[in-house]
Each structure stands twice: as structure tokens, then as C-alpha cells.
N, C-alpha and C positions, 0 to 999 in steps of 0.2 A: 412516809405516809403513816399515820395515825391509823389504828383497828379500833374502831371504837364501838366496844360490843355489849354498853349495859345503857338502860334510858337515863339512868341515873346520871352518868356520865356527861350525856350528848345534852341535860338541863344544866348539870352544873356547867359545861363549857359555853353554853349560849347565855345565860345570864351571869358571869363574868365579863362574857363580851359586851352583852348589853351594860350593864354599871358602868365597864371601862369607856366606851363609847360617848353615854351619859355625859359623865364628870370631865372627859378630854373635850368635848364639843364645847361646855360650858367654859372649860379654861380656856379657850380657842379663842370664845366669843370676848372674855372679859380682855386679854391679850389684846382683841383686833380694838375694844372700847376705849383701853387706855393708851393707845398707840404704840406700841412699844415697838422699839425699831430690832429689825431681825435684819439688819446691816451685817454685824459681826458678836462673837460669842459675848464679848466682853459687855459690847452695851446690849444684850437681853439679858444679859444676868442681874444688869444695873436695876435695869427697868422693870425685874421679875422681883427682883429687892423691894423696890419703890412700890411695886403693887402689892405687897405681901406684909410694908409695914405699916404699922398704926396709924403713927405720923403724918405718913408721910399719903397714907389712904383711908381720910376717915371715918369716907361712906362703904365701900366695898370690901374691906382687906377680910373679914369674913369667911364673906363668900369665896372669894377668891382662896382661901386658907383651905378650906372647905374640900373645893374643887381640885385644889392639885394634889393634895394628901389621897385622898377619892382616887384620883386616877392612877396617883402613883399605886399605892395599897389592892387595886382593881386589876393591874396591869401585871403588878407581879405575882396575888395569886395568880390569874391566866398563867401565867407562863410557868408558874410551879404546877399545876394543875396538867398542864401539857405535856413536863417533865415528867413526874411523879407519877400522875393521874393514870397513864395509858402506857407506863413502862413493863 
């Protein structure tokens, strides 16, 4: 269990949560937009390719770019944050 005894703390743990929420919801949505099949690892990877490249996505890859850096970059302060923060 976490002690978590400064406000400074309990703001930076909730808006980390909140960004990470954010940017994973949005990469959720554009996943469910472009169908990508979550059969097995090999074709989402395909399909996470496919939506990430230029090419091959000439209206969204962007966003999409955007969003998964976002979440990843969000998710792992939280969790350094969690480590570090309240050791």
C-alpha cells in the first residue's frame, strides 16, 4: 500500500493517470476504427505497423503516432512515479 503524504504527490499521481487514460482511450478508439484484428500477437502487431505507417495510413498515422508515444511515455512516468515517488 502507497503512504502518500504530500498534495503534491497525490496531483502529480492523478494527472499522470489522467494523460495516461487520455492518450490509451484515444489509441483504443483509433485501434477499434481501423479494425485491427486482436486474433493473435502476430497480426496486432501487423496491423499496429499498418496503422503507424505513412503508406500505408495517410490520413491518421499522426494521430495515431501521437497517441501511442503519449500513452506509452504517460504510463511509464505513472509507474516510475509510483516506484520512486513514494519510496
Amino acid at each position: 500500500m502507497v503512504n502518500i503524504e504530500s498534495t503534491a504527490g497525490i496531483v502529480a499521481t492523478v494527472t499522470l493517470l489522467i494523460l495516461f487514460m487520455f492518450f490509451a482511450a484515444n489509441l483504443g478508439m483509433i485501434v477499434l476504427e481501423q479494425k485491427i484484428s486482436t486474433g493473435s500477437l502476430q497480426a496486432f502487431g501487423s496491423g499496429l505497423a499498418k496503422m503507424l505507417n505513412k503508406s500505408d495510413n495517410p490520413n491518421s498515422y499522426k494521430q495515431a503516432r501521437v497517441y501511442l508515444v503519449g500513452s506509452a511515455l504517460s504510463f511509464f512516468a505513472f509507474m516510475a512515479l509510483l516506484e520512486f515517488g513514494y519510496a
